[in-house]
C-alpha positions in Angstrom: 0.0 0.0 0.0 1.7 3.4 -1.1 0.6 6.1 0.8 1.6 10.0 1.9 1.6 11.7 5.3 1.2 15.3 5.3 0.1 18.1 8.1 -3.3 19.0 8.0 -4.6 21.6 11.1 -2.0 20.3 13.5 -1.3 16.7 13.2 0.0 14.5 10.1 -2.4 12.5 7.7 -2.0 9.7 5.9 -3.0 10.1 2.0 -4.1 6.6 0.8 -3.2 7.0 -2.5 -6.1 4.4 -4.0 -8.7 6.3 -2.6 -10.5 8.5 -4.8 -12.6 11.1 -3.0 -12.9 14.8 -3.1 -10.9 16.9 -1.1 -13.2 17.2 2.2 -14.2 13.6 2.2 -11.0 12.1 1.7 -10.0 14.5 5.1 -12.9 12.5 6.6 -11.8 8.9 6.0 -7.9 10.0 6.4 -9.3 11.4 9.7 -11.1 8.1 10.7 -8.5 5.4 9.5 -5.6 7.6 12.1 -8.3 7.7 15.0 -9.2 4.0 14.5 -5.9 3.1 14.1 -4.7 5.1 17.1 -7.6 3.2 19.3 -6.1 -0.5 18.4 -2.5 0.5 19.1 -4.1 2.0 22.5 -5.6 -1.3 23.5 -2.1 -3.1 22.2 -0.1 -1.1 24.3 -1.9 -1.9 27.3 -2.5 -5.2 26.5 1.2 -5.4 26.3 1.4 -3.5 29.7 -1.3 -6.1 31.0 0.6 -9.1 29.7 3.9 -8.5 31.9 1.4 -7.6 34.8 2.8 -3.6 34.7 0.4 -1.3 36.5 -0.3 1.7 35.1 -2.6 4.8 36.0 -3.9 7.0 33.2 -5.0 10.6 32.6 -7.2 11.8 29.6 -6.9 15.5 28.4 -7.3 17.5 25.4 -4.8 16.7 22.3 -1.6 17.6 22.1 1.0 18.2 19.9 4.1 19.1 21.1 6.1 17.8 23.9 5.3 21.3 25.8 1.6 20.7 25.1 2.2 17.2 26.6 3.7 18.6 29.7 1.5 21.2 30.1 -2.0 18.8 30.7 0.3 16.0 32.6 2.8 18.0 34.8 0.8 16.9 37.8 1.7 13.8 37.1 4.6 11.8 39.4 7.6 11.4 37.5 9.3 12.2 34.4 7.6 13.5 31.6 9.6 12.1 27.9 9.7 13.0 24.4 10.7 10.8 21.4 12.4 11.4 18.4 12.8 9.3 15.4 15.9 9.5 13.7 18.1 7.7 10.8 22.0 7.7 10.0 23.3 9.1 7.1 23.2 6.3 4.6 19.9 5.5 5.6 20.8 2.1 6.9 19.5 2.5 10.9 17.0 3.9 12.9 16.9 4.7 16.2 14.2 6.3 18.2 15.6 8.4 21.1 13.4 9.0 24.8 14.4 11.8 26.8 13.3 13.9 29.3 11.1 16.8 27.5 12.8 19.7 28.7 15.7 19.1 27.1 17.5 20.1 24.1 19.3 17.2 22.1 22.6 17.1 20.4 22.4 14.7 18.0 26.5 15.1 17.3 27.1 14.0 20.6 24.7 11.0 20.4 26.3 9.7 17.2 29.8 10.3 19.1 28.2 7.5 22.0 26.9 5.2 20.1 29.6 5.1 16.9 26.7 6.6 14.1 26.9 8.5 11.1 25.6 11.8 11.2 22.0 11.6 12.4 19.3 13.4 11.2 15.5 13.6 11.6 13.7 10.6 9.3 10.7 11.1 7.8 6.9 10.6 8.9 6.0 7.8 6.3 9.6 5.7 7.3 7.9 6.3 10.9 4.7 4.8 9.9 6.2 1.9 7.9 8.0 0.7 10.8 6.6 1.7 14.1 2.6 2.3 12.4 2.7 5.6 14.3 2.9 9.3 13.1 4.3 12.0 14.7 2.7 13.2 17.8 1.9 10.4 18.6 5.3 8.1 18.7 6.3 6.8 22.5 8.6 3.6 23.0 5.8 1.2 23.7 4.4 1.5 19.9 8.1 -0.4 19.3 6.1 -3.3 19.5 5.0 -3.1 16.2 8.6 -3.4 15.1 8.3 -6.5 14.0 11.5 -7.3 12.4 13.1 -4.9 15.5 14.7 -3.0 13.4 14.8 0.4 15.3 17.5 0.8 18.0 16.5 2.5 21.6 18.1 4.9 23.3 17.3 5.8 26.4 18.5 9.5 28.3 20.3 7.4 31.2 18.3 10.6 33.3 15.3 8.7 32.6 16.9 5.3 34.9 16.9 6.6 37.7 13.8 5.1 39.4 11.4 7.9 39.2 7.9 7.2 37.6 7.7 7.7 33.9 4.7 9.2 31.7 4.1 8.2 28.4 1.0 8.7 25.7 -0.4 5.5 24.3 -0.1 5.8 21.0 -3.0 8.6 20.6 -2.6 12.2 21.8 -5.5 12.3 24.0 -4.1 9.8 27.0 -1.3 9.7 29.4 -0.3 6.7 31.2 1.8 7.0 34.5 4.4 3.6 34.7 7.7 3.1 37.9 10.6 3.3 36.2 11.5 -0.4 37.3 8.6 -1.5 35.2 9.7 0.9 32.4 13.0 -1.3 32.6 10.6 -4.9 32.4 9.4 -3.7 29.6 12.7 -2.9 27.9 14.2 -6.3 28.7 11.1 -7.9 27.3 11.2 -6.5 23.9 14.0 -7.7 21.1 14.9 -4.3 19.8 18.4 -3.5 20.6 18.3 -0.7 23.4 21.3 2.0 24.1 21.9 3.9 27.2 23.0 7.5 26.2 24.0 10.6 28.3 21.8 13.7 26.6 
């Protein structure tokens, strides 16, 4: 299925490219295939969560788009709040998605200096979608389940270790779940994707 994401009123869309609407109604169905999609990835997560009995408390608010948007409905939350960025090396070859704290600024030179990368740069929303079947906004490091062939490489901001609560959206940008940071780590051990500590 060949498809485009583009920005439409604040979040990214997904232009099935067999459809054949007009313009407004082809919003519509773009509109419900993200929100559908969104809800099954919810219930995967948690199901996930479920699975390797990881307790989990969660808060719905208003969406959100931006990591300041996140932090401003969930500050009240215990913990650390994150961010996650998707990016790829130079010849294209790997993809990492990085989880840091959201307040803070990332040099990506000094990443590729930890980890022995080519130069990194931001990848795009569709290479997002083909592997973790997420766009952006909505991207967290529980949707790398859908990884299948664990592909993307995870690295962590060693801040985020340091037992404190975490708080994550599930996949949609209208929830925020609430996990301990030793349960953050079950989770990592559990999944086959290769996962990096980094110092950001």
């Amino acid at each position: 299925m060949k498809f485009i994401i583009y920005k439409y009123k604040n979040s990214y869309q997904i232009d099935m490219s067999f459809y054949n609407f007009n313009r407004n109604k082809k919003y519509v169905i773009i509109y419900l295939y993200l929100y559908n999609r969104g809800k099954r990835m919810k219930k995967e997560i948690y199901a996930k969560l479920n699975e390797l009995q990881i307790k989990y408390k969660v808060l719905e608010h208003n969406e959100v788009f931006t990591a300041d948007e996140f932090y401003s409905v969930t500050k009240d939350m215990p913990g650390h709040h994150c961010k996650n960025l998707f990016l790829k090396n130079s010849n294209k070859s790997q993809n990492y998605l990085v989880v840091v704290k959201h307040d803070k600024s990332v040099d990506l030179k000094n990443i590729r200096t930890q980890i022995g990368s080519t130069r990194l740069s931001f990848d795009s929303p569709e290479k997002l979608y083909e592997l973790m079947k997420v766009t952006p906004g909505s991207v967290n490091p529980f949707s790398i389940i859908n990884d299948k062939n664990s592909e993307v490489e995870v690295l962590i901001d060693s801040d985020l270790l340091d037992g404190q609560n975490l708080n994550f959206h599930p996949a949609i940008n209208t929830e925020t779940f609430n996990i301990s940071g030793d349960d953050f780590d079950k989770f990592l051990n559990n999944i086959k994707n290769k996962v990096i500590k980094v110092n950001i």
